[in-house]
C-alpha positions as CSV (number, residue, x, y, z in Angstrom):
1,X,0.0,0.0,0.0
2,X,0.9,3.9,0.1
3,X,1.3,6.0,2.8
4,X,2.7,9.4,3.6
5,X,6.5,8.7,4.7
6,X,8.5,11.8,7.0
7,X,12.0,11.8,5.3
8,X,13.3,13.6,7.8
9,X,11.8,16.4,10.4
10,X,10.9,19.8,8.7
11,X,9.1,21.8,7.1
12,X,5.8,20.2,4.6
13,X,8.2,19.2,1.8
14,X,9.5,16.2,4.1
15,X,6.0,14.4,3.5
16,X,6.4,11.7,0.5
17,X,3.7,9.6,-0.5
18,X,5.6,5.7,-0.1
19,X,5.1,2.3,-0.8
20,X,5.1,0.9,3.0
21,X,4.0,-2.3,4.3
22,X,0.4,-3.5,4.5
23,X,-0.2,-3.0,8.1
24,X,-2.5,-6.2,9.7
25,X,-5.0,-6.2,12.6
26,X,-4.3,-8.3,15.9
27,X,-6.9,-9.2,18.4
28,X,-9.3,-6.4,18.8
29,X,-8.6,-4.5,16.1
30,X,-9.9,-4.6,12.9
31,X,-8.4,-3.5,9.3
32,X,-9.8,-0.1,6.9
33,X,-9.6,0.3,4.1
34,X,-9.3,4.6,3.5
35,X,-11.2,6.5,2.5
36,X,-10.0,9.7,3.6
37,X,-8.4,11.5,6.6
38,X,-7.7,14.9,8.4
39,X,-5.0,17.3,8.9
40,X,-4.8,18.6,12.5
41,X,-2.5,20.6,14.5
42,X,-0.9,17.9,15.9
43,X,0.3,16.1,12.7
44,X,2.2,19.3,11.9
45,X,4.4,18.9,15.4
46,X,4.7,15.6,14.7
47,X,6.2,16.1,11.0
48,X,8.4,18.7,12.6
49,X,10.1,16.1,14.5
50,X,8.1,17.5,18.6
51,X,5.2,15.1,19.2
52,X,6.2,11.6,18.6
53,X,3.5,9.3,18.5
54,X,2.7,6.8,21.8
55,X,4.6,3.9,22.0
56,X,3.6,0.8,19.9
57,X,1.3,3.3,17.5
58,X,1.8,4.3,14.4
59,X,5.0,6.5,12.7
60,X,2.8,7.3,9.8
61,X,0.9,10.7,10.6
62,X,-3.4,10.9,10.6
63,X,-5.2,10.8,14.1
64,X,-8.8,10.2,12.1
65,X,-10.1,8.7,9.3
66,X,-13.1,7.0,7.6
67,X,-13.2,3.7,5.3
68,X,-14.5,0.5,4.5
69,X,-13.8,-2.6,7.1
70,X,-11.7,-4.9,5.1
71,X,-10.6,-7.2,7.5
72,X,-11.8,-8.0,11.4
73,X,-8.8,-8.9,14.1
74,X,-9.9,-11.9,16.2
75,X,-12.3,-11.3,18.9
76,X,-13.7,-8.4,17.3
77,X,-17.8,-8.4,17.8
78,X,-20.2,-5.9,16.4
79,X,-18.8,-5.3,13.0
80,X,-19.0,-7.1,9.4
81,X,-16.5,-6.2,6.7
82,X,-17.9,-4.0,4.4
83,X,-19.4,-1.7,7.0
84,X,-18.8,1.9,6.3
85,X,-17.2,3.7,9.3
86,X,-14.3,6.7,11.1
87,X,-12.2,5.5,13.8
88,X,-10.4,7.6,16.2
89,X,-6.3,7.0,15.6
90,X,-3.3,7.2,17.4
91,X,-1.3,7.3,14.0
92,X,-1.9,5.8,10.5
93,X,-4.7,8.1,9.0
94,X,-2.4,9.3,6.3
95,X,-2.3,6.0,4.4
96,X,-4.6,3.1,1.9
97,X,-4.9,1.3,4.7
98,X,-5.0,1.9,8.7
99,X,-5.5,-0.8,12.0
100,X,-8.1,0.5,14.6
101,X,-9.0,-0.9,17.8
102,X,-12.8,-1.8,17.8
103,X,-13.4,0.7,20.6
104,X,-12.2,3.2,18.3
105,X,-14.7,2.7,15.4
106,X,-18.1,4.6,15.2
107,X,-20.5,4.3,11.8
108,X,-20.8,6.9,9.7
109,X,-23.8,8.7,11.2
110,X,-27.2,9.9,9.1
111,X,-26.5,11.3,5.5
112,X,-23.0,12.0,6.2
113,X,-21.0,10.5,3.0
114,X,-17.8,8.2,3.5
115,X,-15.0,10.5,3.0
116,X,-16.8,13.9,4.9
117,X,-17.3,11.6,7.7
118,X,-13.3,11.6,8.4
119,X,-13.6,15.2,9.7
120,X,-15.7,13.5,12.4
121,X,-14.0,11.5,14.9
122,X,-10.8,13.9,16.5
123,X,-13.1,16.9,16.4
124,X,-16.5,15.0,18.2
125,X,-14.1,13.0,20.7
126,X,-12.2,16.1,21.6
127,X,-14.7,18.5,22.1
128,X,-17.5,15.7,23.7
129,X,-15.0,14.5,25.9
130,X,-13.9,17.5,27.9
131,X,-16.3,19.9,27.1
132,X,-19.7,17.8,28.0
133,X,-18.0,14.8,30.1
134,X,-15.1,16.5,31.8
135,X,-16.6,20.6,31.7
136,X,-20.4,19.4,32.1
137,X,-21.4,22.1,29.8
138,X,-25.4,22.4,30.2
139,X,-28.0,24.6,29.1
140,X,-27.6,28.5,30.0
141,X,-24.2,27.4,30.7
142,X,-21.6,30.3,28.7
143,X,-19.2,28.4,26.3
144,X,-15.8,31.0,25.1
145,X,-14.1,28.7,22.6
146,X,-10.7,30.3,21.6
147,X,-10.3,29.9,17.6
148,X,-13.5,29.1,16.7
149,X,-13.0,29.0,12.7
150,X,-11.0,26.1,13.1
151,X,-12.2,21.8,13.3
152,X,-11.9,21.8,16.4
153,X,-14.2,25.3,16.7
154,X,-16.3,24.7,14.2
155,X,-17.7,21.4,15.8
156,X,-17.7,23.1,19.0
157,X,-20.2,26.3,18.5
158,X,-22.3,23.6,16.7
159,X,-22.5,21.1,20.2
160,X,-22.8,23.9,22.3
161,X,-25.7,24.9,20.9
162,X,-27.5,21.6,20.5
163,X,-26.8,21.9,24.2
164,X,-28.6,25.0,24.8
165,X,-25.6,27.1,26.0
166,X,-24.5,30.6,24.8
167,X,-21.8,30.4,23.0
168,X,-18.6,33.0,22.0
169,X,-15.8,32.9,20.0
170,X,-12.2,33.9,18.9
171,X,-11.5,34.4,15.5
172,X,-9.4,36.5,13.8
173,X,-11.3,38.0,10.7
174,X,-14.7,39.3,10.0
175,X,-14.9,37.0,7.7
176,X,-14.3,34.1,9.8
177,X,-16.5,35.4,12.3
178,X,-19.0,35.9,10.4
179,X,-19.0,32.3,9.3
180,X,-18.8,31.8,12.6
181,X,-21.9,33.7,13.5
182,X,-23.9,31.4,10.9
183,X,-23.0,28.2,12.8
184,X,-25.0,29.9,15.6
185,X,-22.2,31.3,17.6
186,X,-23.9,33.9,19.4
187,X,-20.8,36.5,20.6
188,X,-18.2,36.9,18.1
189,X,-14.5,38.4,19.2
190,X,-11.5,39.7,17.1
191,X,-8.9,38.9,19.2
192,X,-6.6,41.4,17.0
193,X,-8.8,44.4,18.5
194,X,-10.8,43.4,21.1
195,X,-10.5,41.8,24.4
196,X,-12.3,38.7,25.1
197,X,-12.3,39.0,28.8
198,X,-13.7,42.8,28.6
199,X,-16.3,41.6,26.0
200,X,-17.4,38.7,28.2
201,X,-18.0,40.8,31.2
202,X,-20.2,43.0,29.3
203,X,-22.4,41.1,27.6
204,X,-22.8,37.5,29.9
205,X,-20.7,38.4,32.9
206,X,-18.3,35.5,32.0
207,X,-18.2,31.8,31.1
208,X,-18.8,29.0,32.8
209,X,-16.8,26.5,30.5
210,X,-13.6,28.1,28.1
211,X,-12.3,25.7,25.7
212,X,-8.7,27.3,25.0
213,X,-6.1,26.3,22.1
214,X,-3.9,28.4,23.1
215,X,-2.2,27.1,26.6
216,X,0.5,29.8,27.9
217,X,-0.4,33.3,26.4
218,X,-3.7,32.8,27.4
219,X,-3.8,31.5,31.1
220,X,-4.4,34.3,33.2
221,X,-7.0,36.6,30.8
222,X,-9.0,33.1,30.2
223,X,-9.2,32.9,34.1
224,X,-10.2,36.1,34.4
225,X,-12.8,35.9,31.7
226,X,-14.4,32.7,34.2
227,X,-17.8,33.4,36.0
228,X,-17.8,32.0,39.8
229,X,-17.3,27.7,39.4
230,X,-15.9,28.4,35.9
231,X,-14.1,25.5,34.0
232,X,-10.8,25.9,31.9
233,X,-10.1,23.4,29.8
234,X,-6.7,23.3,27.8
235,X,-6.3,21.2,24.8
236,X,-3.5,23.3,22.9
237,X,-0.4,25.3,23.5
238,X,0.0,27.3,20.6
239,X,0.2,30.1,22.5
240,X,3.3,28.6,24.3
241,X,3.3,26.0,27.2
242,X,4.7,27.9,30.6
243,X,2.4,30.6,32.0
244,X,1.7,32.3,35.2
245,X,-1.5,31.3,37.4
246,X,-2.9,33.6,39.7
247,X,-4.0,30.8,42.3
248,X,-5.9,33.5,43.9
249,X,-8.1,34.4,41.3
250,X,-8.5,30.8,41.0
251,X,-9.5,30.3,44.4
252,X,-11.9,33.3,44.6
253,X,-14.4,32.0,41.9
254,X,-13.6,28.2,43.1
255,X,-13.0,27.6,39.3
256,X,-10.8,24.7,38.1
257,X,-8.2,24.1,35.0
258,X,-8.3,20.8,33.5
259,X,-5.7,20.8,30.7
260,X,-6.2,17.0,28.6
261,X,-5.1,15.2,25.2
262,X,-6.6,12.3,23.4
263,X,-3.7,10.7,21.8
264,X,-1.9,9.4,25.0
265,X,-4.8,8.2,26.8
266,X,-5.6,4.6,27.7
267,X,-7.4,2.1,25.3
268,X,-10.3,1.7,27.3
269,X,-10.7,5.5,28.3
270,X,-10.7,6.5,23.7
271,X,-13.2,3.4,23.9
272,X,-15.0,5.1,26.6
273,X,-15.7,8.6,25.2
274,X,-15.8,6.9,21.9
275,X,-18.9,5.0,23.4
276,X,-20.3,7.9,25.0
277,X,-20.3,10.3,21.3
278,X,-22.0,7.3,19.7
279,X,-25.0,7.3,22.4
280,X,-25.0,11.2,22.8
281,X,-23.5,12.9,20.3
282,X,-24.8,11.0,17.3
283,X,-27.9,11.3,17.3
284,X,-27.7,15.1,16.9
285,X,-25.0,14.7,14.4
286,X,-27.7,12.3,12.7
287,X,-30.9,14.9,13.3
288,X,-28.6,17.9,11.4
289,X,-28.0,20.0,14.5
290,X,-23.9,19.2,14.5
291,X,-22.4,19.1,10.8
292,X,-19.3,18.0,9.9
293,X,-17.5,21.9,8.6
294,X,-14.9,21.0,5.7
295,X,-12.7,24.0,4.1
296,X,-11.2,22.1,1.8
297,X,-10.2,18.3,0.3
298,X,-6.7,17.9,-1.2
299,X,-5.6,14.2,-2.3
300,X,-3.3,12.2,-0.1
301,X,-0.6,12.1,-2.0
302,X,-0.6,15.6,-1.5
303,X,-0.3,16.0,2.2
304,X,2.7,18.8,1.8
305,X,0.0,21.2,0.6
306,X,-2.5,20.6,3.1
307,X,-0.1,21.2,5.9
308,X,0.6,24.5,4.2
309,X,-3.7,25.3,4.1
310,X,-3.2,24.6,8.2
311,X,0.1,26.1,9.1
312,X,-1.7,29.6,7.0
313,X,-4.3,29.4,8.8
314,X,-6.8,30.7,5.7
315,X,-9.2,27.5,6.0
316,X,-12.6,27.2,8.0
317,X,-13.5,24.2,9.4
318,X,-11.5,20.9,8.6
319,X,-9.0,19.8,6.0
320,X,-9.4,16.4,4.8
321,X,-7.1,14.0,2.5
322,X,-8.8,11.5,0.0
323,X,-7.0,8.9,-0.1
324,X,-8.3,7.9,-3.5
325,X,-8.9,10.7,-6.5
């Protein structure tokens, strides 16, 4: 088969599309065949040589994907080869061919077609599991999420919603917020000009739940933006990864800081939240009321210039690699 190859760390040229070896499922694990999969953030560290993937995973980059099972691992129960699905990866998304633990599989949901459903699975687990499992984000509740044009953002303004919160973002263009704005984001911020925490006082007093990209630069001004009991949840550090905390700002509106990852986490936790976004989140995604948001579809092959589309930052929503033109 054919996969995208790192010849060495650096910038997107290093990505060559390779002959590799067909990968094969053990027990519990079952073989796809790809259709497609989706750039994120953390493919681009991981090309650059700073976020090696967990030990016993993959090499080959792509933390999503969606495909046909070709072949099922022994033990596997629940699935027939030829069912049309996107898995959740640790590695292996950029490739014909990728091994997924069952736990890791969910079917594509409603009208959703094969290779749109790949911008599914990172996105929904992310956001699900420490937004609505970990935050507890509720109806009334105020959601700030911090780069809302992006996959991660996109799918986010569309949960909170379904959920019945208020919901802000960050963007960094009119235009993006406007697009924004017609996913149903309610408060819309240009972080260039304006300041979130100042913007958030006046118009909600705050947020209960802040999902934050962003890590260091942020830390202080997103615990200042919290209302009394507020959650901060970290899931990047583009904005750097030491900060200062002002412990007593934390103390005086009891809030909290929860800062977690998906890739690293135990088999059985992915399989948990996996489980949960099938019973919870599906449906809705199913009903219309959370859409996959794709920006743009490059082919495989052509991974380089996909990683330029993210690293520019001009794309809303999700960009996704076919693996077949």
């Amino acid at each position: 088969m054919y996969a995208i190859t790192i010849r060495e760390p650096g910038d997107p040229d290093v990505l060559e599309w390779a002959e590799v070896a067909d990968p094969r499922p053990g027990p519990g694990e079952v073989l796809l065949e790809v259709a497609a999969s989706a750039v994120n953030r953390a493919d681009l560290l991981q090309r650059q040589g700073h976020y090696p993937p967990p030990p016993g995973a993959s090499e080959t980059l792509g933390l999503e994907c969606s495909g046909t099972i070709a072949e099922l691992g022994e033990g596997v129960e629940g699935w027939n080869v030829g069912d049309e699905v996107c898995a959740l990866l640790s590695g292996g998304g950029y490739a014909e061919k990728a091994v997924v633990p069952a736990g890791q599989l969910l079917p594509v949901p409603g009208e959703i077609d094969l290779l749109t459903a790949a911008a599914l699975p990172e996105v929904a687990c992310t956001v699900w599991a420490n937004v609505v499992m970990h935050a507890k984000l509720g109806e009334g509740d105020v959601l700030l999420v911090h780069g809302g044009a992006g996959g991660i953002g996109t799918h986010a303004i569309q949960v909170g919603k379904a959920l019945g919160a208020t919901v802000a973002v960050t963007a960094g263009s009119p235009d993006r917020l406007e697009s924004c704005r017609q996913l149903g984001a309610d408060i819309t911020i240009n972080y260039k000009d304006q300041d979130f925490v100042e913007v958030l006082r006046e118009e909600t007093g705050g947020a209960d739940v802040i999902l934050d990209n962003m890590g260091a630069s942020y830390l202080g001004r997103n615990v200042d933006a919290l209302k009394q009991d507020g959650r901060l949840v970290i899931i990047g550090m583009q904005g750097g990864v030491k900060g200062e905390l002002n412990v007593g700002a934390l103390l005086g509106k009891r809030a909290s800081v929860f800062a977690a990852g998906l890739r690293f986490r135990p088999l059985e936790q992915k399989a948990a939240i996996v489980a949960d976004v099938r019973e919870r989140l599906w449906p809705l995604v199913s009903d219309g009321l959370v859409k996959p948001i794709v920006g743009q579809v490059v082919p495989m092959a052509e991974a380089a210039s996909a990683h330029r589309v993210l690293e520019e930052g001009s794309v809303f929503g999700k960009v996704l690699l076919a693996a077949k033109s």
